[in-house]
N, C-alpha and C positions, 0 to 999 in steps of 0.2 A: 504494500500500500504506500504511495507516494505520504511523502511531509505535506505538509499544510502549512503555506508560508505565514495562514492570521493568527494573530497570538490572541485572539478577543475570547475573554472569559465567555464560559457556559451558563455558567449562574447569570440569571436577567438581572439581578440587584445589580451585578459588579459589570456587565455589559452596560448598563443603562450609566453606570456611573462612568464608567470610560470614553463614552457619547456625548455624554456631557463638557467631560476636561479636553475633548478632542475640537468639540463644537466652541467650546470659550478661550481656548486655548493657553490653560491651564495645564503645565506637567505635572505627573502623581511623583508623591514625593517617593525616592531612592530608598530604601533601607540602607545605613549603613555598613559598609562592609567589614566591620568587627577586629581591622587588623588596620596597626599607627603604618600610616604612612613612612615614617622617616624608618622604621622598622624592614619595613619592606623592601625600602632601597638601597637600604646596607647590608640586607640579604642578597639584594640582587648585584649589587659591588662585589664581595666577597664569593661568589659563583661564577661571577666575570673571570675574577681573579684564580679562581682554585683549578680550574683544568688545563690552561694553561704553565702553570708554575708544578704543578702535577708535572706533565709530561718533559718539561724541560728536567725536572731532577731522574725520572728513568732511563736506565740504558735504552739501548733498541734490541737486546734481548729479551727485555722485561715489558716491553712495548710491545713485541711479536706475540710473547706467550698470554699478556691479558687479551690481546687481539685475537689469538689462537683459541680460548678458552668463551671468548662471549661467539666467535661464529659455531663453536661448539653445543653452545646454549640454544643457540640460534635456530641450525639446520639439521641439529642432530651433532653423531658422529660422523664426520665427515671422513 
């Protein structure tokens, strides 16, 4: 069964109320999404940071065999 690109509520309360904010043009308020900002972006810094500075402290023996071992995961035994 194909997706459905409308996202409009089933329930007539919450459609009729979406009609509305769409017709006055009113956005419904966000929920907050529960995680600090500044949190997030120092997670995402340090991620930038970590697989890079990884690979450069491994040999390329130790580079072949994690690489050996996840196509192992992967496709099977190859």
């Amino acid at each position: 069964m194909p997706k459905r690109s409308s996202k409009k509520p089933h329930d007539l309360n919450r459609l009729a109320s979406v009609i509305v904010e769409e017709a006055t043009g009113e956005a419904p308020e966000e929920p907050p999404s529960g995680k600090n900002p500044a949190a997030v972006e120092l997670g995402r810094l340090g991620g930038l940071k970590g697989g890079p500075a990884r690979a450069k402290k491994l040999t390329a023996e130790q580079r072949r065999e994690i690489a050996r071992k996840a196509a192992n995961k992967r496709w099977g035994n190859i």
